[in-house]
Phi, psi and omega in degrees: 000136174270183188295307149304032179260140166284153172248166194262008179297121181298333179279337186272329186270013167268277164282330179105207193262123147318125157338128162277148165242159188218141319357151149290140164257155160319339183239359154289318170312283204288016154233023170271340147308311173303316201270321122038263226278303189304326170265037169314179199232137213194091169325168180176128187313332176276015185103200189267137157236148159332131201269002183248328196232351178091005175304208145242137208288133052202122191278181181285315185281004183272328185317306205290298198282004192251321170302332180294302195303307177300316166291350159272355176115358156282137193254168181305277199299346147251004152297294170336307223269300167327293162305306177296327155315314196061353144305096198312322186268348148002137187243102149299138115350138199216126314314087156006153160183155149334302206269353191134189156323175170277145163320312190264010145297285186317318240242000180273130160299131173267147206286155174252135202261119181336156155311318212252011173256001184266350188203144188264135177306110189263169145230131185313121179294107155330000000 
């Protein structure tokens, strides 16, 4: 089954499609990653199934976390790129843009870290 595809899973024609929510949040991003990666695709001789629960890929929730990810401004090959990290934990940006973070990521002052937190202090051998 592709990513668009309906599916014939009994439990998916029961409850449906999980909800994109809307607005997005930071913790909507960071568990549409986890479920991505974690409800990944897992050969198998009758075909590929979700590798957390065994269903057939692409399961509800990789569906959901995969929609979220396109509505946050990510495109399919970098959603793909998200799964081949295979990091559950992975940090997208918030608010995503193409180009790099958002203007109003940059524009927050970050607190400044003493000197002596940037290299750690030895003390020089008689």
């Amino acid at each position: 089954m592709r990513v668009g595809e309906q599916s014939t899973d009994p439990i998916d024609l029961v409850l449906g499609e999980v909800p994109v929510p809307a607005p997005l949040t930071p913790e909507d991003i960071r568990l549409a990653v986890r479920a991505v990666v974690v409800h990944a695709a897992e050969e198998w001789p009758a075909g590929p199934k979700c590798r957390n629960d065994g269903s057939a890929y692409p399961c509800r929730l990789h569906r959901w976390g995969r929609r979220v990810l396109l509505a946050h401004g990510l495109n399919d090959r970098q959603v793909d790129a998200v799964i081949q990290h295979g990091n559950p934990f992975v940090r997208v940006p918030f608010p995503f843009t193409a180009t790099g973070p958002a203007r109003d990521e940059r524009s927050v002052p970050h607190p400044a870290r003493p000197a002596s937190a940037t290299a750690p202090h030895w003390p020089r051998a008689s």
